[in-house]
Structure formats: structure tokens, C-alpha cells
C-alpha positions as CSV (number, residue, x, y, z in Angstrom):
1,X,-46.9,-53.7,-10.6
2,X,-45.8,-53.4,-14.0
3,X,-48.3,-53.0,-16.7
4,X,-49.0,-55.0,-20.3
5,X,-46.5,-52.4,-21.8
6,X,-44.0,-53.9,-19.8
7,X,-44.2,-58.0,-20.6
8,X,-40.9,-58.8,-22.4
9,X,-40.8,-60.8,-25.4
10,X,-38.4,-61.9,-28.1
11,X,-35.2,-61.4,-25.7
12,X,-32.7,-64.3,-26.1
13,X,-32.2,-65.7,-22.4
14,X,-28.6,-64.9,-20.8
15,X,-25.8,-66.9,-21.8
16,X,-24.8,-68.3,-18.7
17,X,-25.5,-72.0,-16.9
18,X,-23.2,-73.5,-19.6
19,X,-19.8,-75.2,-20.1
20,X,-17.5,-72.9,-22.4
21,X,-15.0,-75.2,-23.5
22,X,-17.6,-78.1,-24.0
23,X,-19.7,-75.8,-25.9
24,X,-16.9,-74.8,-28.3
25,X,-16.7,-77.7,-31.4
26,X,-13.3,-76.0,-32.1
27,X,-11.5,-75.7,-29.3
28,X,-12.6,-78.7,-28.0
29,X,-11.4,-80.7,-31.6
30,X,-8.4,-78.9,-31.4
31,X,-7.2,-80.2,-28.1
32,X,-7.6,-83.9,-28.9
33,X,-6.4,-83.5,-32.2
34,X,-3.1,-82.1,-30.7
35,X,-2.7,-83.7,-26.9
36,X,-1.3,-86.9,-26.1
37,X,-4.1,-89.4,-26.1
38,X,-2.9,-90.4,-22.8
39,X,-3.5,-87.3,-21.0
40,X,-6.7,-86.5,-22.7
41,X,-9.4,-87.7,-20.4
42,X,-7.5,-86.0,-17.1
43,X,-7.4,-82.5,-19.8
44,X,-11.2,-82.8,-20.5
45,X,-12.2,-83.5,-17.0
46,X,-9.9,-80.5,-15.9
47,X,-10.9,-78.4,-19.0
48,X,-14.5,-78.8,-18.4
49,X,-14.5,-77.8,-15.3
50,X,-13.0,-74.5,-16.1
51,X,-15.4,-74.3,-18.6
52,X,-18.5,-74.7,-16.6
53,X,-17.0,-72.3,-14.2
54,X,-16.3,-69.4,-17.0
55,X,-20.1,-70.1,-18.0
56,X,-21.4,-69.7,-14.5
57,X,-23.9,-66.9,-13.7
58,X,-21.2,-66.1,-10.2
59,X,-18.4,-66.1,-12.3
60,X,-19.5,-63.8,-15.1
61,X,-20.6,-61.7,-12.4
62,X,-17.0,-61.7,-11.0
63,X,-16.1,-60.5,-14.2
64,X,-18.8,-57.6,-14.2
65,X,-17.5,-56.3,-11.0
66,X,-13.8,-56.1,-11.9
67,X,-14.3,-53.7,-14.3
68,X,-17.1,-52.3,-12.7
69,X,-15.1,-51.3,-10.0
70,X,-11.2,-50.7,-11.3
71,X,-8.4,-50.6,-9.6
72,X,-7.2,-47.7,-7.4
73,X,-3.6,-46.3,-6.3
74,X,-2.6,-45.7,-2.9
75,X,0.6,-44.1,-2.3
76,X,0.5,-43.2,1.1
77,X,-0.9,-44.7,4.1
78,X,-2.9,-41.9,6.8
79,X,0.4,-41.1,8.4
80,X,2.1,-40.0,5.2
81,X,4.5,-42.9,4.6
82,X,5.0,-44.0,1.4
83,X,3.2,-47.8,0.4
84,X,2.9,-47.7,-3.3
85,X,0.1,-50.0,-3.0
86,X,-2.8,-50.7,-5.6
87,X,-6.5,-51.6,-3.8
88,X,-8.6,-54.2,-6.0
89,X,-12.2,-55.3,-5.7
90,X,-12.6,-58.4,-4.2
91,X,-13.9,-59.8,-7.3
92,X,-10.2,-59.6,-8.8
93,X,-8.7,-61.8,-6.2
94,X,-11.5,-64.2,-6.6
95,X,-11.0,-64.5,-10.7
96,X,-7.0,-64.7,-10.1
97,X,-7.3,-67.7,-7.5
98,X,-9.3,-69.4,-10.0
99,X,-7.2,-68.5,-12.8
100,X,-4.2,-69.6,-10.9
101,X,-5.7,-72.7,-9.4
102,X,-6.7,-73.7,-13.1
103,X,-2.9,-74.1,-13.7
104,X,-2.8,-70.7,-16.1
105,X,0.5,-70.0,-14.8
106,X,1.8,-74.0,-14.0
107,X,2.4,-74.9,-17.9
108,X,6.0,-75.6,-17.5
109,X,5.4,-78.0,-14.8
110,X,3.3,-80.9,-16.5
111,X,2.9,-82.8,-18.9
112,X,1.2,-81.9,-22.6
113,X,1.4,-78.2,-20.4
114,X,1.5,-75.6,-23.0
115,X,-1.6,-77.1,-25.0
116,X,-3.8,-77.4,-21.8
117,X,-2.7,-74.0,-20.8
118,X,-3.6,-72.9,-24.1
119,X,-7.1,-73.8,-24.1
120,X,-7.8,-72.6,-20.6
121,X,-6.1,-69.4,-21.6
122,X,-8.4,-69.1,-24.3
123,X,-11.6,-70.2,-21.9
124,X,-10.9,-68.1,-19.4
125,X,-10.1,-64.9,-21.5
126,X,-14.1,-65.1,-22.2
127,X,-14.9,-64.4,-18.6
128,X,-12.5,-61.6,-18.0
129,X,-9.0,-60.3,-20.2
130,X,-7.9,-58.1,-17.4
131,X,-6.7,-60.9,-14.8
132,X,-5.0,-62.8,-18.0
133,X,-2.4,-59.8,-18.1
134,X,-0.8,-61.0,-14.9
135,X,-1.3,-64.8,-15.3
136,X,0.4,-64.6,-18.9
137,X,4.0,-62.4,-17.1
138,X,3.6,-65.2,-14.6
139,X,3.7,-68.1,-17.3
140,X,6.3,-66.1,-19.3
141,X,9.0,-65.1,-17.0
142,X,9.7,-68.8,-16.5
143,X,11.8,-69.4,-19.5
144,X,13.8,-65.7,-18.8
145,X,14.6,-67.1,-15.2
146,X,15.9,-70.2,-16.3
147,X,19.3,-68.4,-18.2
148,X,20.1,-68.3,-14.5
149,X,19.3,-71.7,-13.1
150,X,20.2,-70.2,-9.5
151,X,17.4,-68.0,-10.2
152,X,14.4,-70.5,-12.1
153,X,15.6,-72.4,-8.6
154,X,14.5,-70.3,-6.2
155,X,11.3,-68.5,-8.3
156,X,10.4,-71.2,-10.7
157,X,8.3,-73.3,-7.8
158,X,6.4,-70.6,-6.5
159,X,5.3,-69.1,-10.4
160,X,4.1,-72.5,-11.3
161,X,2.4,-73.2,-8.1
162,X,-1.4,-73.2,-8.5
163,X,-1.5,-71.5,-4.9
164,X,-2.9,-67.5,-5.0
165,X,-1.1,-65.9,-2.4
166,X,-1.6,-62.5,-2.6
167,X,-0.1,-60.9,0.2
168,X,3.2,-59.2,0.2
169,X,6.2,-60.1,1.6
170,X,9.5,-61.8,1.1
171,X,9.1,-64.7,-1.8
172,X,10.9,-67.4,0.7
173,X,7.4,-67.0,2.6
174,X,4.8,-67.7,-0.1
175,X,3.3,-70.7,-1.5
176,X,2.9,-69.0,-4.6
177,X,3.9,-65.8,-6.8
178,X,3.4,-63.7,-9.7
179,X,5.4,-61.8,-11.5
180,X,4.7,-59.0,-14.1
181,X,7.6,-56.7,-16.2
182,X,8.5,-53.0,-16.9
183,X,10.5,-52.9,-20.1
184,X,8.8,-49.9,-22.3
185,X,9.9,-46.6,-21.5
186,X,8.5,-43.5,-22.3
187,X,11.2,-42.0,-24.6
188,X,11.7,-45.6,-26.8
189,X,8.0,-47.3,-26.4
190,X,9.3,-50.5,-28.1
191,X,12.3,-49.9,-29.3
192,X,13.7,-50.7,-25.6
193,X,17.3,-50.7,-26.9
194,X,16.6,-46.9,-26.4
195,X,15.7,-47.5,-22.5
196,X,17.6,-45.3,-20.3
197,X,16.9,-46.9,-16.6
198,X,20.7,-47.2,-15.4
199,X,21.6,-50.0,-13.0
200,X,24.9,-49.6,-11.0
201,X,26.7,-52.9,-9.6
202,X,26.6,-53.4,-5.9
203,X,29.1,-55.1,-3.6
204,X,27.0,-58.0,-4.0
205,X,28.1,-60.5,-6.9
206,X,25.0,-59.9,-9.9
207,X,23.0,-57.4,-7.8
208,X,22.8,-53.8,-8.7
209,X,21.0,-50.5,-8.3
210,X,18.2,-49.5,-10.5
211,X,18.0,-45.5,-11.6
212,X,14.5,-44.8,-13.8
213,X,10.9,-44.7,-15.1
214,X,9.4,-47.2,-16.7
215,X,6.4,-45.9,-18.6
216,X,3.9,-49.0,-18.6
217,X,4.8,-51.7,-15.5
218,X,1.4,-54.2,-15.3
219,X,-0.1,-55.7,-12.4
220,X,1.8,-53.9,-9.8
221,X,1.2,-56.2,-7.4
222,X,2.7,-58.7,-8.5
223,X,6.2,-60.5,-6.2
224,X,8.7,-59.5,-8.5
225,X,9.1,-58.0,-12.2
226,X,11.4,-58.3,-15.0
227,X,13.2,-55.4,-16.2
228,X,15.4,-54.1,-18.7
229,X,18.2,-51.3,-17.6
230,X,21.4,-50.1,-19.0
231,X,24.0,-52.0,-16.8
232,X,27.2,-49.8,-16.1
233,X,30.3,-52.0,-16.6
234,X,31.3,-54.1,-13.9
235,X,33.5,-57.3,-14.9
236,X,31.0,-57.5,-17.7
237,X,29.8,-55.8,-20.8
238,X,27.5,-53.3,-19.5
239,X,24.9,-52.7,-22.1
240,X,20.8,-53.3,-22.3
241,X,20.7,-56.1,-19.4
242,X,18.0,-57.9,-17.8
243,X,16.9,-57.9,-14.1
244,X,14.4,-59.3,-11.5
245,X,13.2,-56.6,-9.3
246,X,11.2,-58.3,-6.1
247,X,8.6,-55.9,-4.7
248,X,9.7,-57.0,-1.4
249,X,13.3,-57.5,0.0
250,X,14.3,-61.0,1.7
251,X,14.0,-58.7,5.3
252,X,10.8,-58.1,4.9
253,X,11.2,-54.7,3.9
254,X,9.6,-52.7,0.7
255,X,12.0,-52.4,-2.3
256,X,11.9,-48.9,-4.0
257,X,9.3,-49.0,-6.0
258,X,7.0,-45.6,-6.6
259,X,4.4,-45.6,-8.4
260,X,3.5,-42.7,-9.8
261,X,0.0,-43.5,-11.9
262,X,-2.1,-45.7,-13.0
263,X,-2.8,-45.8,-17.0
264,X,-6.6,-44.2,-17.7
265,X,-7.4,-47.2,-20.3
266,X,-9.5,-47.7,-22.9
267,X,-9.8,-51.1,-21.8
268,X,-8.3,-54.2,-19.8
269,X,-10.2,-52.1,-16.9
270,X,-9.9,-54.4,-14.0
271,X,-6.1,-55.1,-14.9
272,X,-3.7,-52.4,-13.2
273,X,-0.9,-50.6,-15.5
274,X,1.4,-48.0,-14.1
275,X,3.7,-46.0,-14.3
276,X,6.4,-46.6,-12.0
277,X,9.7,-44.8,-10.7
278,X,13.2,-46.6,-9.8
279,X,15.5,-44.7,-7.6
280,X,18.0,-47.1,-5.9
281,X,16.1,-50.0,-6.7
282,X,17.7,-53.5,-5.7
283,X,17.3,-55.9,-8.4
284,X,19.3,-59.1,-9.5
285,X,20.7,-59.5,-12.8
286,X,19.0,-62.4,-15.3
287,X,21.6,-63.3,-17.6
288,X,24.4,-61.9,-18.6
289,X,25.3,-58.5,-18.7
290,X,24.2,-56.4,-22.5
291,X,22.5,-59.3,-23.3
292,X,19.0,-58.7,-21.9
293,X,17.3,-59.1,-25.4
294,X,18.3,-62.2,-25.6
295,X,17.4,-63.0,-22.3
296,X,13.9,-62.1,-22.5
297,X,13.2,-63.2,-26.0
298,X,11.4,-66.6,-24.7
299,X,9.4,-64.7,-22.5
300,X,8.3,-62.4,-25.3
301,X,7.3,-65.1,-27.4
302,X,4.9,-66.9,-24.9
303,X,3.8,-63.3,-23.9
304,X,2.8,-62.8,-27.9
305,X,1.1,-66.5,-28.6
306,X,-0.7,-65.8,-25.5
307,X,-1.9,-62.5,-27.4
308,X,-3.0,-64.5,-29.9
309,X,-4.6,-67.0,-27.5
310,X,-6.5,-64.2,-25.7
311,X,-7.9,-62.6,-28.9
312,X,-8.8,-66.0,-29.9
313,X,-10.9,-66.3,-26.9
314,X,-12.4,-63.0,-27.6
315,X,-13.8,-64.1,-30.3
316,X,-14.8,-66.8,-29.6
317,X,-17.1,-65.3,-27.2
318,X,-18.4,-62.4,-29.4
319,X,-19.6,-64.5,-31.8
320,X,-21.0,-67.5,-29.3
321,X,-22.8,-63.9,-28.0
322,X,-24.3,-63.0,-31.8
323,X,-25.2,-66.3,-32.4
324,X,-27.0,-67.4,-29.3
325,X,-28.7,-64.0,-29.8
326,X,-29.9,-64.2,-33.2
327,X,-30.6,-68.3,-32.1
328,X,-33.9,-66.9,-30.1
329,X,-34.6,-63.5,-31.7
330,X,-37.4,-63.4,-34.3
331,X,-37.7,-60.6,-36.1
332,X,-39.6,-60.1,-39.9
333,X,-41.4,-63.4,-39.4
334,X,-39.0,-65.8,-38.4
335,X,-35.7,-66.3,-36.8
336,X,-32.7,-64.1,-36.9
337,X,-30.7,-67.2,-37.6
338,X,-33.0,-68.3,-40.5
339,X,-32.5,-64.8,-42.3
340,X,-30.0,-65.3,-44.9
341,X,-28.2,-62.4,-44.7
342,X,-27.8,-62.6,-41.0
343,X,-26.4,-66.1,-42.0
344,X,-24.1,-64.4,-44.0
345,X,-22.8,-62.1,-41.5
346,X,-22.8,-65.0,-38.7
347,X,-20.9,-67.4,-41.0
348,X,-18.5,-65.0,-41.8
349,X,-17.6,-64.1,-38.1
350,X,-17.1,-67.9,-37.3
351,X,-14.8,-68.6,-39.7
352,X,-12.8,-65.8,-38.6
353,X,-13.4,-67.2,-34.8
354,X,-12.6,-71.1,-36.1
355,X,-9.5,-69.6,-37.9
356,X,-7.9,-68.3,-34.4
357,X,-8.8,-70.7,-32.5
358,X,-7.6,-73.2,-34.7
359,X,-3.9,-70.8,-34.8
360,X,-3.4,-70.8,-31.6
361,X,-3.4,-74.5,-30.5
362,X,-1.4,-75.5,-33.1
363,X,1.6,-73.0,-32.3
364,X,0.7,-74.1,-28.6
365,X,1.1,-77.9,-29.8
366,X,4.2,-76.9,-31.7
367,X,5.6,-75.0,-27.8
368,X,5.4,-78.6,-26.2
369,X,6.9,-80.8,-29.1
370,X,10.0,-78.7,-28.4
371,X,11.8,-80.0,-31.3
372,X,14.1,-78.0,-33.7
373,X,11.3,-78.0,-36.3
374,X,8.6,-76.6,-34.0
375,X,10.6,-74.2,-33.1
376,X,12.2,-72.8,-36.3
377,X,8.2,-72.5,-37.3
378,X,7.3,-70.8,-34.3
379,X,9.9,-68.5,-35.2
380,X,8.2,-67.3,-37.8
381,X,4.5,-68.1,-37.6
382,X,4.0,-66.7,-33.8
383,X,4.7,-62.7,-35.1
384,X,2.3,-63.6,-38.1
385,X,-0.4,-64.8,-35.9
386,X,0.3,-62.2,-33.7
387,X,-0.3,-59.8,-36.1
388,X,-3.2,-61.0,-37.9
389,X,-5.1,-62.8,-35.5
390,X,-4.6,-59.5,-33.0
391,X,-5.9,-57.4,-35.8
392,X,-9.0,-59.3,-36.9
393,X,-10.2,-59.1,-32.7
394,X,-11.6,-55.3,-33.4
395,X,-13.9,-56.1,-36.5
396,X,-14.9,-58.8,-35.0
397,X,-16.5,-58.2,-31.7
398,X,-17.6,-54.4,-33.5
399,X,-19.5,-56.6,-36.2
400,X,-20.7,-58.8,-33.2
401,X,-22.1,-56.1,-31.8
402,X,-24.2,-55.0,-34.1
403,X,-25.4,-58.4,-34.8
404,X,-27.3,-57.5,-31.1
405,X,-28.5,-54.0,-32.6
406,X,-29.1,-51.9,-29.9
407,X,-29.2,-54.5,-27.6
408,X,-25.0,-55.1,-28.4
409,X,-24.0,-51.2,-27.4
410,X,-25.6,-51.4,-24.4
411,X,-23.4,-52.6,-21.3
412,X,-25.6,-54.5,-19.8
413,X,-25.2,-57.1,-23.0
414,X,-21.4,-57.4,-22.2
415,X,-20.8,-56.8,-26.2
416,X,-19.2,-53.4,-25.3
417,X,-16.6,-54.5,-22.7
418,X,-15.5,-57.2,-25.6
419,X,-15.0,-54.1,-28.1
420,X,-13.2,-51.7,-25.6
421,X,-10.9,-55.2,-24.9
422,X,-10.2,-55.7,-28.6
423,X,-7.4,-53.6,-29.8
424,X,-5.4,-54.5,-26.8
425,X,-3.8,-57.4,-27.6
426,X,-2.6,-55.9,-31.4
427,X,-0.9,-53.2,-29.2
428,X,0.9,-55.5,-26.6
429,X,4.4,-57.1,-26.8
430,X,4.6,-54.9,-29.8
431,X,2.2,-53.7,-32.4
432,X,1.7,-54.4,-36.0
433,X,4.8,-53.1,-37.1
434,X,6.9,-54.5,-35.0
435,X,5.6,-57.8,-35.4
436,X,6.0,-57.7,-39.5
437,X,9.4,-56.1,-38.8
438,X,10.2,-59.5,-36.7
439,X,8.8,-61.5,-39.3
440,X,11.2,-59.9,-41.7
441,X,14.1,-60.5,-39.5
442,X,13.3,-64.4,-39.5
443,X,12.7,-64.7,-43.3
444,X,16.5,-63.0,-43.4
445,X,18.3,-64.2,-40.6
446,X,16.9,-67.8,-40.0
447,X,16.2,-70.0,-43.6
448,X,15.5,-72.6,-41.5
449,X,12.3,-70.7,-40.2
450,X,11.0,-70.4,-43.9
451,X,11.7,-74.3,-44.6
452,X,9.4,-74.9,-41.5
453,X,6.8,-72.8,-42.4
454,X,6.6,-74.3,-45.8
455,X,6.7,-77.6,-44.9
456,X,4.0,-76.5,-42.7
457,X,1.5,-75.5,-45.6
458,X,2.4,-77.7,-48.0
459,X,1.0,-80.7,-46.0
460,X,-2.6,-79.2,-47.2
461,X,-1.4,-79.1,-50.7
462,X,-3.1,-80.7,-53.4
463,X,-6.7,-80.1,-51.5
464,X,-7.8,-77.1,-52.4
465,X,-6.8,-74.9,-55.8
466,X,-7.7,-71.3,-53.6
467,X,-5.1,-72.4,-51.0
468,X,-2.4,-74.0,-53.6
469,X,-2.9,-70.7,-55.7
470,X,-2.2,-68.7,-52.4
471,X,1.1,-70.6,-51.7
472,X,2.4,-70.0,-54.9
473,X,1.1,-66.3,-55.1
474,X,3.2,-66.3,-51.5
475,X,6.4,-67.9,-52.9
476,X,6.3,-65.1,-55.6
477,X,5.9,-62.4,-53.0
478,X,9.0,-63.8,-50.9
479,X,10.9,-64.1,-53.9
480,X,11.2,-60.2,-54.4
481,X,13.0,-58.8,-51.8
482,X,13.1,-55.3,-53.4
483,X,11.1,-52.4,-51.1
484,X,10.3,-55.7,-48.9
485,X,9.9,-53.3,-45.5
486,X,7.2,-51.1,-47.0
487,X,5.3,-54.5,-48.3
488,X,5.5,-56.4,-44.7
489,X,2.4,-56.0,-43.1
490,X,1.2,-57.4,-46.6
491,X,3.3,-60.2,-46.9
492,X,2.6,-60.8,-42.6
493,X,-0.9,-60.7,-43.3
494,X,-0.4,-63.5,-46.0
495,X,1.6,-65.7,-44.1
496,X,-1.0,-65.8,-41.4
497,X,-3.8,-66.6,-44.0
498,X,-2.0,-69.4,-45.7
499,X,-0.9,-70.8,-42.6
500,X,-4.8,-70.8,-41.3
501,X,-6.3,-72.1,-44.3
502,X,-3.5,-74.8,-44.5
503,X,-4.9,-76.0,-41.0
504,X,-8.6,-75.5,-42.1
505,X,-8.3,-77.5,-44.9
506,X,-6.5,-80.4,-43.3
507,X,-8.7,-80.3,-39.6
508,X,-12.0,-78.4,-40.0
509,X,-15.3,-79.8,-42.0
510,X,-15.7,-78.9,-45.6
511,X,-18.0,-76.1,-45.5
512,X,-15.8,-74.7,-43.2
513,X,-12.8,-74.4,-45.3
514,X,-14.5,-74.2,-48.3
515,X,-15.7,-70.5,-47.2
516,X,-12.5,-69.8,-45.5
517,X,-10.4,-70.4,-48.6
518,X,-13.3,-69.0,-51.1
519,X,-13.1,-66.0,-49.4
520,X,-9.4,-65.2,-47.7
521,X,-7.6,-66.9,-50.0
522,X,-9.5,-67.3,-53.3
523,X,-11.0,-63.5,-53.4
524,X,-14.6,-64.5,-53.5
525,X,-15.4,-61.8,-50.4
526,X,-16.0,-58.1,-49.6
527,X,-14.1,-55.8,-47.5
528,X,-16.9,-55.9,-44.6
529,X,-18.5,-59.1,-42.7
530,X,-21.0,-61.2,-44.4
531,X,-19.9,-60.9,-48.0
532,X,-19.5,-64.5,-48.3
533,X,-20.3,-66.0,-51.5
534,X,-24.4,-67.6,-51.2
535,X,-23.4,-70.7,-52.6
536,X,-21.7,-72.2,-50.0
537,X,-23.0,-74.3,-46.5
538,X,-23.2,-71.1,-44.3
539,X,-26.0,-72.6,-42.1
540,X,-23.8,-75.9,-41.4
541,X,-20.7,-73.5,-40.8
542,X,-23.1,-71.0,-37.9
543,X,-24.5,-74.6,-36.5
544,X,-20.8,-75.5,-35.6
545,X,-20.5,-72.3,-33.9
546,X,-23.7,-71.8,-31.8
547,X,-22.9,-72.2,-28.3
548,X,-25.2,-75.3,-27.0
549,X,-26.7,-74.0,-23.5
């Protein structure tokens, strides 16, 4: 029996027993704003229901274990045969049916797709980032297969199925499948053009050997993989080509695939990442030979707005996590909530939440428009929000943290699985540099992205003298082209900020893109969370974001 020492008092109860999309004023604005009014009381139901399953007590728990209990490698069975096979919890196969089942992977298969992916993408990030990994490749690969329409044929059925079938064998034989890549190598990291993975032509027409080590190959598991090798010439090119690599042959038999480790990570935990060894591998070509850039660049950009989507959800749940806390803990005589500063700080961590979320379902709108506008903006705003939204993820869920005190760096509050998942995403499909670098290459190599992008902004114009002095502050920067590398992460950075307070100032409430543009654009904020100026409606802007158990 526990004595009067041990009553507890002034704990916030657990966040669970609630919907998460429902809950979120944002996300849930977002996706009506942007879906087809038609399809919007089928996306709610479905979206909903998701949500009340990410906010489940069983769920969460799901997500505890996962990481809780990582994956492990098994190269060889008792007998001393090779199986290259990695053992999950059950817990992982339980979140992956769902997340498949949700339709996380069946975008490109129905109507208003990428947007309703989008937002359950974002929802179900909150619950665990490690099964995402998997379910993103999946979603991806589909626009790679499809420069081969003998290829999307056969695979494309089976990736957008909303079956989990997790056993292995030959793809013919499953209701559904996943697929996950290998391009970085250990020599290049992501400049894969130096990737030295040789693949040598067979007898059969576009099938070929595979010779290498790829450095980081993710969910292992998965029915097949995309690739990049250097091809050696055949009737073709040779050159950096692209390949499908199935983990299991059409006889049943393993393909050559030897995994040698699995990555130690700081985070992403319950996800596997290996390292994994070709050595007459069979694999199918994708596309044309030498031109496996250009056959995976579609599948790079969903890989990177779904980067953005998942730090998005990140967010999203830190700060529902600070605020719900602070909501119920009293401390100096009244309510965290109430305290100003603590306002400050929580007002200032919503924007930054409302900002991504906000992002991220427009570029996701702009994916199922489809039209030559869209896409010339997504050229150039999807490495932007890449980069920036990816980057604000850390500061966030560290600031969140300590919004809990103690409490926040403690496991048992969740807070420190959110940090240790943060950086991830800003390091995946190519980190900061690479993503200013790309944003460089479509300012010089596609005007027509730059025309987008500021038709974009300049819808908001006229609204707000912060954002209108930004835009022309921008125009100045892009009209110096002198030293432009060594200024990209700044002008990167920019674009994203203009781009999100464009979108506030058109689609969120006042007070929220009043503070947004006072202090990203307008320079009325510190360097550190909760610097906002006192002036403004912080309590309306924490109300919007307090999760509503």
C-alpha cells in the first residue's frame, strides 16, 4: 500500500482516447480547403478513422513496442544456410497492416489520392515514423515503374493494394507488396553518379547481373527494391541505370541478397536499414539504360514531400504533447497555459507546426492537380520545403520537450522518441545541401519553375506589408547571381518562408499570420522559441492548437 507521499497530483492525464486528425484545426482545414467537395465526406469518414485509431491507447502501444523491441538480423538459419532474413516484433506487422490498409501506399489508385494520402501520412507519422519508411518506397516506386509500363503492369496492382502480405515469395503469389530502394553507396553517399554496383546484361532481353554494396538499403523485407548500378553496354548506353531487384525469384527461390548489417540508429528504431551485398544479383532494368536519374526522379520527389509530410506530423504531435501538458499542469498559482511566457513559447511552436502542416497539403494538392503549373511549382517549392520544414523538426520537438521539464526527457512521456526521430527526415533523400543545390538547379535550368512560384506568393500580395516586404527582399536576392552557391541555404530558407506565409495569410486566422509574418518574415523575433512579440493574440493562436481530448 502506498503511502500519502505517494498520491499523484498535478500530472496532465495521457493523451490517448482521441481522434488525431479530428483534433487537429489545421490539418483538418487543410484537407477541405484543397479536396474535391465531392469526395470530402467519404475522406473525413476514412480520415477519422485513422485518426481515432492513431489516438488509441492499443495503437500507441504498438508504437511503444516497435521501438522498444527493434529489429534483428538473421543470416543464417541452425543448419548454416544462408536466409538473410530480418525478425520484427509483432507490433511492426500490426502498425504496417494498418498503415497499408489506410491506403498509405494506394494514392495513385483513387481519386483526390495524393491529398488523402497526405493527411494520413501526416496522422499516422504521430503514432510511429519507423513503419512510414517502407510505406513512403512503396508509394514512390510507382511513378519509377511506370517508364516501363510492362513493369507498373505487373507491380503497380500489388503496391497499391491495401492488402499486407508479408510473407516471402514470388510477387505473382501475393495480394499485396512493398518495395523499398538501395541507391547510396558508401564511397558517393548522395552523389550516386559516383555508385560503383556493376550490372552485366543476361541472355534475357533487360535483365542483368548485379555486382556490389549498397551502404543504406531500408526495410529489407520488402518484395522488391529499386536500384541504381553502372550498366555495362549492351545494345544500349551503359551508364548509371535503374533496376528492380525482387527479393524472391518467379521459382520461388531467394535472389542474392546478403545482408551484411543492420544500421545502429539514432533513431527510426523499429524501421530496419542495412547494409546489403549484391553478387550475381538478378534484377530487371527500369528504363532505359544511363538514364536511371531520370528514371527515379519522380520517385525522389514523392520520397522528399513525404519527408516533409512526416516532419510535419512530428510536429504536430510534439506540440499537441506541450500543449495538452501545460493545459492541466498548474504550477506558480495557476495554469501552465495561463503563464505568459509559456504562451509565448507555445504560440511560437504552433506556428511553426501550422506552417508545415499547412506546406505540405498544399504541394500534396498541387501532386493531384497534375497540371503543367503544379508541377513547374513543385519543382521548385518541394526541395525548399524539404529543406526547411525538415530542419525546423529538431528545434521543435527539443523545445517541446522542455515545455514537459523533466517530465519531456523521460521515455516514458514519448517526448524523447520524437527528438531522437527529428533529424531524420533533413538527412533522407538528401540533406540540406543537396536540397539548396536542387533548388539552384531549378531557378537556372527551369524559368518556368520561378514563374510558378511567384505566381504562387503573389496571390497573398497586398495583405500583409511583412510578407510583401519579404517578396521583394526575395526578388532582390534572386536577382544577384554572383557567389549564389555559397548563399543557397539562405536563399532556400527564404523561399520556404515566403511560400508559408503566402499560405498563412491567405488560409489561416489573423492572429495566426499576424505572428507568423511579424516574426519570420518581418524580424520582430529571437533566435530561440518564444520570442514572439507580446502584442499579438498568442492565447487565440495556442487555443487553435490544443489537442481537444
Amino acid at each position: 500500500m502506498s503511502g500519502n507521499t505517494h498520491t499523484v497530483t498535478n500530472q496532465p492525464p495521457p493523451l490517448v482516447g482521441y481522434d488525431v486528425y479530428s483534433a487537429d484545426r489545421v490539418l483538418t482545414e487543410a484537407v477541405e480547403r484543397h479536396l474535391d467537395p465531392a469526395l470530402l465526406d467519404e475522406v473525413r469518414g476514412e480520415l477519422a478513422a485513422l485518426g481515432r485509431a492513431s489516438g488509441s491507447a492499443q495503437v500507441q502501444e504498438w508504437g511503444v513496442q516497435a521501438n522498444e523491441h527493434p529489429p534483428r538480423l538473421r543470416t543464417h538459419d541452425r543448419y548454416g544456410r544462408r536466409v538473410d532474413e530480418v525478425e520484427f516484433h509483432p507490433a511492426w506487422h500490426r502498425l504496417l497492416g494498418k498503415g497499408v490498409s489506410a491506403g498509405l501506399t494506394a494514392a495513385w489508385s483513387r481519386p483526390g489520392g495524393q491529398l488523402r494520402r497526405a493527411a494520413a501520412f501526416l496522422v499516422w507519422t504521430q503514432v510511429d515514423a519507423g513503419n512510414c519508411c517502407p510505406l513512403s518506397m512503396t508509394h514512390a516506386a510507382v511513378p519509377a515503374l511506370r517508364t516501363d509500363p510492362a513493369l507498373a503492369a505487373e507491380w503497380e496492382p500489388r503496391l497499391t493494394s491495401m492488402v499486407y502480405d508479408r510473407e516471402l515469395r514470388p510477387a505473382r503469389l501475393k495480394a499485396g507488396a512493398l518495395f523499398g530502394m538501395g541507391m547510396t553507396e558508401k564511397q558517393g553517399g548522395s552523389d550516386v553518379r559516383a555508385n560503383t554496383t556493376s550490372a552485366v546484361p543476361l541472355a534475357e532481353a533487360g535483365t542483368y547481373a548485379l555486382t556490389g554494396h549498397k551502404w543504406f538499403c531500408s526495410a529489407p523485407m520488402s518484395d522488391g527494391f529499386l536500384v541504381l548500378a553502372q550498366a555495362a553496354p549492351a545494345k544500349g548506353e551503359g551508364g548509371l541505370t535503374c533496376f528492380l531487384v525482387p527479393r524472391v525469384l518467379e521459382d520461388g527461390s531467394r535472389n542474392v541478397f546478403l545482408l551484411q548489417r543492420l544500421k545502429d540508429k539514432l533513431g527510426n528504431r523499429s524501421n530496419a536499414s542495412s547494409e546489403v551485398e549484391f553478387d550475381g544479383t538478378w534484377a530487371r532494368r527500369v528504363g532505359e539504360e544511363g538514364r536511371g536519374v531520370r528514371t527515379i526522379i519522380d520517385m525522389v520527389a514523392a520520397t522528399r514531400l513525404d519527408c516533409v509530410l512526416g516532419s510535419a506530423g512530428l510536429m504536430r504531435q510534439a506540440v499537441a504533447q506541450a500543449v495538452h501538458h501545460c493545459t492541466y499542469r498548474e504550477a506558480f498559482g495557476g495554469k501552465l497555459l495561463d503563464k505568459p511566457l509559456m504562451r509565448n513559447v507555445l504560440a511560437d511552436l504552433a506556428l511553426e507546426s501550422e506552417a508545415a502542416t499547412t506546406l505540405a497539403l498544399r504541394l500534396a494538392a498541387a501532386c493531384d492537380d497534375g497540371g503543367e503549373q503544379e508541377r513547374a511549382l513543385l519543382r521548385l517549392a518541394v526541395p525548399a520545403a524539404k529543406y526547411w520544414v525538415t530542419k525546423r523538426c529538431t528545434p521543435v520537438a527539443v523545445e517541446a520537450a522542455e515545455c514537459l521539464g523533466g517530465n519531456g526527457y523521460v521515455e516514458d512521456s514519448g517526448l524523447p522518441r520524437l527528438v531522437r526521430e527529428s533529424p531524420l527526415n533533413s538527412v533522407w533523400e538528401g540533406a540540406g545541401n543537396v536540397q539548396a543545390l536542387d533548388v539552384l538547379r531549378a531557378l537556372q535550368r527551369e524559368p518556368q519553375a520561378l514563374d510558378a512560384y511567384l505566381q504562387e506568393v503573389g496571390r497573398a500580395r497586398g495583405a500583409d506589408h511583412r510578407l510583401d516586404g519579404a517578396i521583394k527582399d526575395l526578388l532582390t536576392e534572386l536577382a544577384d547571381l554572383d557567389g549564389i552557391e555559397g548563399r543557397a541555404r539562405r536563399l532556400t530558407e527564404r523561399l520556404a518562408l515566403v511560400l508559408q506565409g503566402s499560405l498563412l495569410v491567405r488560409h489561416a486566422p489573423p492572429e495566426v499570420a499576424d505572428a507568423f509574418c511579424a516574426s519570420r518574415l518581418g524580424g520582430d523575433g529571437g533566435a530561440a522559441f518564444g520570442t514572439l512579440p507580446s502584442s499579438l493574440d498568442l492565447a487565440s493562436v495556442v487555443e487553435r492548437a490544443r489537442p481537444v481530448v
